[in-house]
C-alpha positions in Angstrom: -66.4 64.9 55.8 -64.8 63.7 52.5 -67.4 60.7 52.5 -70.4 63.4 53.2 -68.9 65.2 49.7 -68.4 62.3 47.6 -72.2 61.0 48.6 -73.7 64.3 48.1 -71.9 64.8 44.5 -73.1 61.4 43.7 -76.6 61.8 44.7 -76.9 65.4 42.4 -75.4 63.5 39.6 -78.2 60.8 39.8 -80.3 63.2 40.1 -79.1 65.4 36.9 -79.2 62.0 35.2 -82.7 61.4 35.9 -83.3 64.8 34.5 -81.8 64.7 31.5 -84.1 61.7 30.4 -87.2 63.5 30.8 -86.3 65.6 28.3 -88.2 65.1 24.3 -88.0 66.8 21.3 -90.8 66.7 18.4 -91.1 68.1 14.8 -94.8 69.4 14.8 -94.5 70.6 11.4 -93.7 66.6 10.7 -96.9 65.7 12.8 -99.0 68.6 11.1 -97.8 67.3 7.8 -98.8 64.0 8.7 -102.6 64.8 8.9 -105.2 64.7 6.8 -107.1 67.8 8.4 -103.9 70.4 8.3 -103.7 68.7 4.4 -107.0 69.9 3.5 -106.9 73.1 5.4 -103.9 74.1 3.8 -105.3 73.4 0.4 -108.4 75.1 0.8 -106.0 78.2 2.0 -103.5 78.0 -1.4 -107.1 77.6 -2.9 -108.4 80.8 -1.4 -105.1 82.4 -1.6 -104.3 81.8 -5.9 -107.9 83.2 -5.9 -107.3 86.2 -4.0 -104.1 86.9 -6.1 -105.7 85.7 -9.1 -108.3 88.8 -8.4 -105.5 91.5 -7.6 -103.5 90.7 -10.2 -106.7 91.1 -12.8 -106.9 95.0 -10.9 -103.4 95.7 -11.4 -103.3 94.3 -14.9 -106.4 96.9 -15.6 -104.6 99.5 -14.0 -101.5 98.8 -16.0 -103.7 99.3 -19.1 -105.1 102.7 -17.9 -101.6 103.8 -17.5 -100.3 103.0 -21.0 -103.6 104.2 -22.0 -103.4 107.4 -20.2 -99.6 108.3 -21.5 -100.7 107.6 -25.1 -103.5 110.0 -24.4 -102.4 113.0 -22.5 -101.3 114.9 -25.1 -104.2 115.4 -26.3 -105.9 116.1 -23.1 -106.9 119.3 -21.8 -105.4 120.1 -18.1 -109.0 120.0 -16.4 -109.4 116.0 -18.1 -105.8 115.3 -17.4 -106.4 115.8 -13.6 -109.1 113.6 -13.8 -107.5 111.5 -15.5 -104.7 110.9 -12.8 -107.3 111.2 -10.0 -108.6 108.5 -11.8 -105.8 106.2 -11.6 -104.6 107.5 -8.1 -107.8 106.0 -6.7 -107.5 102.9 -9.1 -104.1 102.1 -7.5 -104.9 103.1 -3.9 -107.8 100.3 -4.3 -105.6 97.7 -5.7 -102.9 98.4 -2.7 -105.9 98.7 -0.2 -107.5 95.0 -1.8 -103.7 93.5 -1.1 -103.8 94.4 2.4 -106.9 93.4 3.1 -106.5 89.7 1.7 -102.8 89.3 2.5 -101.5 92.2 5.2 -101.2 91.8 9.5 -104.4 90.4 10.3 -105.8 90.4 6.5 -108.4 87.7 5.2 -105.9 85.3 4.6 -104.5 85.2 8.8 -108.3 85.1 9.9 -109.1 82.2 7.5 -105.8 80.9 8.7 -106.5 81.0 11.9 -110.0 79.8 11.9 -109.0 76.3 10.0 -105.6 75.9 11.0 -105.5 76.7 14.3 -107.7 74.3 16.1 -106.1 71.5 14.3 -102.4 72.9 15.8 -104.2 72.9 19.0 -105.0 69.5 19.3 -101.3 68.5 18.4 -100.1 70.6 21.1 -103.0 69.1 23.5 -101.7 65.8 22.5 -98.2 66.7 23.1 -99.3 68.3 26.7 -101.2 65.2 27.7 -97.7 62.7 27.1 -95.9 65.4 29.1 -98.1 65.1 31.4 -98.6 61.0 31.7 -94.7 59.9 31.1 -93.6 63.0 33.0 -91.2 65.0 30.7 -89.8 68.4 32.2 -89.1 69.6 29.0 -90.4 69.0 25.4 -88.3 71.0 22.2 -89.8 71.6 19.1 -86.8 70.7 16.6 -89.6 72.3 13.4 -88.9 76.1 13.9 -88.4 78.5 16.3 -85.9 76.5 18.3 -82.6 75.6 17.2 -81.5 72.1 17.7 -78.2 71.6 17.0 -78.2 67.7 17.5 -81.2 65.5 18.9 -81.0 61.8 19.5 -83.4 60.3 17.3 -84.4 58.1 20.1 -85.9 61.7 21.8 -88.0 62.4 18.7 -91.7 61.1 20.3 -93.6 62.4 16.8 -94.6 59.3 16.1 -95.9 59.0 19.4 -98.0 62.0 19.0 -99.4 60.7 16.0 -100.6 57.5 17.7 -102.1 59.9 20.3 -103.7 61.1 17.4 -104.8 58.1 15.5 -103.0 58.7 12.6 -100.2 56.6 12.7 -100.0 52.6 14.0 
């Protein structure tokens, strides 16, 4: 009976052993960083994005002015233009919050563009990641970028480069 124990213990550590190898960890935000296409798509967004901010900061520097403008002014305004007045600037600041969230809010300009040039390119890293699971048999692959906490990898478990051969980027 005690022989029956001792084999079966030692057979579940080789077998935890063997587990514990088919385990990886990768920094996509290395491998993303490391290709020209995610380079260039996050250009053109900062581009698009200093020119979005570049336009809203234009409004709100107008509106600024129609402010001062308005306080200097209302003095001398009769009730009926004074109304209008602040109508006036109600609207003007409901477009310049409304212009924000269209280029920069949940699901603004600036995710859709996001996701239209950025995403395909994070979707062929994580292909390329699935397909060495899938050949050299990993059970489990981390992501040490974000998201996941890695208190301590092995740099002999980061397979980055690896992914960036799969890619063609690196040698």
């Amino acid at each position: 009976m005690r022989k029956i124990i001792i084999f079966v213990s030692l057979l579940l550590a080789f077998a935890l052993a063997g587990q514990a190898q088919r385990i990886i960890v990768v920094d996509t935000k290395y491998i993303l960083d490391k290709m020209p296409e995610y380079k260039d798509a996050q250009k053109k967004l900062d581009q698009i994005s200093l020119q979005w901010q570049k336009e809203i900061d234009d409004k709100q520097s107008a509106l600024d002015k129609m402010y001062k403008d308005y306080d200097a002014e209302q003095v001398m305004l009769s009730d009926t233009l004074k109304k209008k007045r602040e109508d006036l600037l109600f609207n003007r600041e409901k477009e310049v919050r409304d212009l924000q969230r269209k280029r920069f809010g949940y699901e603004g300009d600036l995710f859709k563009m996001r996701q239209e040039l950025v995403k395909p390119i994070q979707d062929k890293v994580y292909n390329a990641i699935q397909q060495i699971a899938v050949n050299r048999m990993y059970d489990l692959i981390l992501d040490k970028s974000e998201g996941i906490t890695v208190i301590f990898a092995d740099p002999k478990l980061d397979k980055s480069e690896d992914i960036l051969r799969a890619l063609g980027i690196a040698k």
